[in-house]
Structure formats: C-alpha cells, structure tokens
C-alpha positions in Angstrom: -3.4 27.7 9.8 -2.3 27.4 6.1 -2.1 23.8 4.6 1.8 23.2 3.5 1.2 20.0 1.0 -1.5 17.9 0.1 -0.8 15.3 3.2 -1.6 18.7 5.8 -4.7 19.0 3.5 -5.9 15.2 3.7 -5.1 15.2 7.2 -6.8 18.1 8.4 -10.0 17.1 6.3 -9.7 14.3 8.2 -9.7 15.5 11.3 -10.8 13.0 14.2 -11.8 11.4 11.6 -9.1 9.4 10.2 -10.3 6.3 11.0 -12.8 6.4 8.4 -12.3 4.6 5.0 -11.7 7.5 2.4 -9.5 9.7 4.6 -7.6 6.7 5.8 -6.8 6.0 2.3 -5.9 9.4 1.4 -3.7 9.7 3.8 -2.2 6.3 3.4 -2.0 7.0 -0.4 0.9 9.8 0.6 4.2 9.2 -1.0 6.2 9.4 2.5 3.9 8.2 4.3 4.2 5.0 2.5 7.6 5.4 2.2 7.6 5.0 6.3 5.4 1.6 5.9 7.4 0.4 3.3 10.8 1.0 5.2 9.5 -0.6 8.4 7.5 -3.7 6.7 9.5 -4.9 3.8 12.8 -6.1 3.9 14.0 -4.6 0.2 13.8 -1.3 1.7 15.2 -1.2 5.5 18.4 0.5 4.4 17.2 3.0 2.2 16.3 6.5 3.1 12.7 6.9 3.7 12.9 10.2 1.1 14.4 8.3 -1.3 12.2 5.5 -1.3 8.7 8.2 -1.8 11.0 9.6 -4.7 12.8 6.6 -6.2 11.2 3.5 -5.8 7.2 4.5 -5.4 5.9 3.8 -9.1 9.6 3.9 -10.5 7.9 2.6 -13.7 5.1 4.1 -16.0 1.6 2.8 -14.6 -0.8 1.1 -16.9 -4.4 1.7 -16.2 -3.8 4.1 -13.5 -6.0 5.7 -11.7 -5.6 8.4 -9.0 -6.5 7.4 -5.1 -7.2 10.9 -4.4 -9.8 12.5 -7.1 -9.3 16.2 -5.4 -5.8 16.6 -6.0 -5.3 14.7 -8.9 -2.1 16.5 -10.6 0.2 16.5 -7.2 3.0 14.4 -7.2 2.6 13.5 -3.2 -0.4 11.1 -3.6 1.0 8.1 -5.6 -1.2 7.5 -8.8 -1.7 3.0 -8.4 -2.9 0.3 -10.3 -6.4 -0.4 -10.6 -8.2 -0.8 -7.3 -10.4 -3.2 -8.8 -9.6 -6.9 -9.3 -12.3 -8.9 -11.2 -12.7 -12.2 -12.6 -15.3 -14.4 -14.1 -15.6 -17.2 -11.3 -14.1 -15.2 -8.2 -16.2 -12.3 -8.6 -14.7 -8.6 -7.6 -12.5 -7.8 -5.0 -11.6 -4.0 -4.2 -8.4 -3.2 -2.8 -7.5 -0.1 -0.7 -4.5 0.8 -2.4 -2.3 -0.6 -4.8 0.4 0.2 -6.3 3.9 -0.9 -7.8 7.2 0.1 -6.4 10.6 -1.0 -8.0 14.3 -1.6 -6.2 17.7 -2.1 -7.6 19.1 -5.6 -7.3 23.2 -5.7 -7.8 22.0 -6.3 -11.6 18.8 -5.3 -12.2 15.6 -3.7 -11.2 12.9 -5.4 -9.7 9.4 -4.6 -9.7 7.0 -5.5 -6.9 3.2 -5.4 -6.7 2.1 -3.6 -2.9 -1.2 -3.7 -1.4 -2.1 -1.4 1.5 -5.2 -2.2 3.4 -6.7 0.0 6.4 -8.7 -2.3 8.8 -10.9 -1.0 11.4 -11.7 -4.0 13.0 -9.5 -6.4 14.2 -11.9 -9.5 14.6 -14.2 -9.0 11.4 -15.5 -12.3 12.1 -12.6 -14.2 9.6 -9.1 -14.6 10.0 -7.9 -11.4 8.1 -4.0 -13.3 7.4 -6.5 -15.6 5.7 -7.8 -12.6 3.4 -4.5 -11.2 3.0 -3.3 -14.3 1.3 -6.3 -14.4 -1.1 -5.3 -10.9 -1.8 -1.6 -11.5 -2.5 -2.5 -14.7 -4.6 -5.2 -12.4 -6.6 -2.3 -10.4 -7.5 -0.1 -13.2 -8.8 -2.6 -14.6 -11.0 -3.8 -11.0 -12.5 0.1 -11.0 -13.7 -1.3 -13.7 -16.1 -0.7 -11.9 -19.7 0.9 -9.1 -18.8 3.9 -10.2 -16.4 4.2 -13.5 -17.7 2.2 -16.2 -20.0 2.0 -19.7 -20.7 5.0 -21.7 -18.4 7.1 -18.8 -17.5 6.5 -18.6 -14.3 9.6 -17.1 -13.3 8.7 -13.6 -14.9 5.9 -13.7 -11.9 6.6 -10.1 -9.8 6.5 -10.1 -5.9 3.8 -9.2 -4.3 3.5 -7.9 -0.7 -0.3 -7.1 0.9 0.2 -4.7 4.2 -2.7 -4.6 6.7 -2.9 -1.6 8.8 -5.0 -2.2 12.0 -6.8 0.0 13.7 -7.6 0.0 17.1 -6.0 -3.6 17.8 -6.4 -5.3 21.1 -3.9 -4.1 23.7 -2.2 -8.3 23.3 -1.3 -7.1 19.8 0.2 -3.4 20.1 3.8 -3.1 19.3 6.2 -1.0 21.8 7.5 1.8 20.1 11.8 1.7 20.8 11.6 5.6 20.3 9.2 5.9 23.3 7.9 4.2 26.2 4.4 4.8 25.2 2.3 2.1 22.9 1.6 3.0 19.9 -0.8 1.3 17.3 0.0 0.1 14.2 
C-alpha cells in the first residue's frame, strides 16, 4: 500500500509503535490532526470547521525561530513548522516541550494570537501531579513573551497560552465515553 500524505507516512512508520515519543510527536505535529484537538479542547475553535482550522488558524502568522517537528519531511505543508521546542532560562534551567506552536482566531475586531503546547504522556502517574507541570508549562510561556509580546508594564499585550496533555494509556476511572460509539476510547 502506497502512502497518500505525510500523516499515512508517519503513521505507518509508526506502526504499533505510536506510543513512542518521536512518532507520537510526528503524528501529533499533523495539521488536521491538531486541528481535531484543537476543535475538541479549546473553546475559540468549537464552531469552526476542523479543515479550516489546519488551514486558517495553525501558524496564521510568520513564525520566528521556527524549527520543523518533523526533520524528514521538512518542505510539506501538513506538519506545522512551531516555535522553538526549547525554553531556557538562567535560574529555571531548560525545559523541552513536545510541540509548540502558535495559532491565531478572528475576534469581531481583531485577530488574536495564542501560544499552544501539545504534550504526549505515556504515563499517567509519573510520580508528580502532571496539572502541576502543565501550569509551569503555561506560566513558562507567559513569561518568555517578556520582550517580544510585551515589555516593561504592558501586561495586557500578554498572548493566551493553552498547554494540552494527551494521555496515554489512562486508568479506566479517567477514560472518556465516546457519544459517536458505545466503546471507550482514550484520549
């Protein structure tokens, strides 16, 4: 069988493998795939098509520092091209993020940028609370806007931030009924 795009190529190099961190990534770094998460997590795109969120609103801007999340294919427009993965300070050390990326949306007057984290967890109980590293996450992002979103006291030029966890594997307590099918499915 043929691969049709570069998400049939990640996810057959995956294989039964998906669970592992760098095909997870690749395959959560696909436009309409995160076009899906983004339509079911976050509340600025529930009414928008889930086609024209991967075309319209995934890096609606010009990316600084970009880097591509999948080095293979690195001139496709399916995989989105984030911001750096890498968040590193002087007293907090470095922290790597899975993805990241900005996306934009249309307000009645204006468009809004906001700054998305995607994070594939295998393990559900890594031994700390992961809302708890979440929040660090999202609160890393707001103060990396420091000189480039906003300086000194303007405070209200600081962007959105969202950080999405994607469990693997949870606990059957924490699976979510599908309302397509009677199955469970994980998320």
């Amino acid at each position: 069988m043929q691969a049709e795009n570069i998400l049939a190529k990640n996810i057959s190099a995956a294989g039964r493998k998906s669970s592992y961190d760098a095909a997870c990534k690749r395959l959560l770094a696909n436009k309409i795939i995160l076009a899906w998460i983004m339509k079911s997590c976050l509340v600025e795109y529930k009414d928008c098509d889930v086609k024209e969120i991967a075309e319209c609103y995934i890096e609606g801007e010009p990316q600084i520092s970009s880097i591509t999340v999948n080095p293979d294919e690195s001139s496709n427009t399916e995989q989105i091209t984030g911001m750096a993965t890498e968040d590193a300070t002087i007293t907090e050390g470095t922290i790597t993020y899975d993805i990241r990326f900005f996306a934009t949306i249309l307000s009645s007057t204006h468009q809004i940028r906001l700054f998305i984290n995607l994070e594939a967890q295998n393990d559900f109980y890594p031994g700390y609370p992961i809302i708890k590293r979440g929040l660090y996450y999202c609160s890393r992002m707001i103060s990396s806007q420091y000189g480039t979103e906003f300086s000194s006291s303007q405070y209200d030029q600081i962007k959105k931030v969202y950080s999405i966890w994607i469990c693997m594997n949870p606990p059957e307590n924490r699976e979510i009924q599908s309302p397509a099918t009677p199955s469970m499915r994980k998320i």
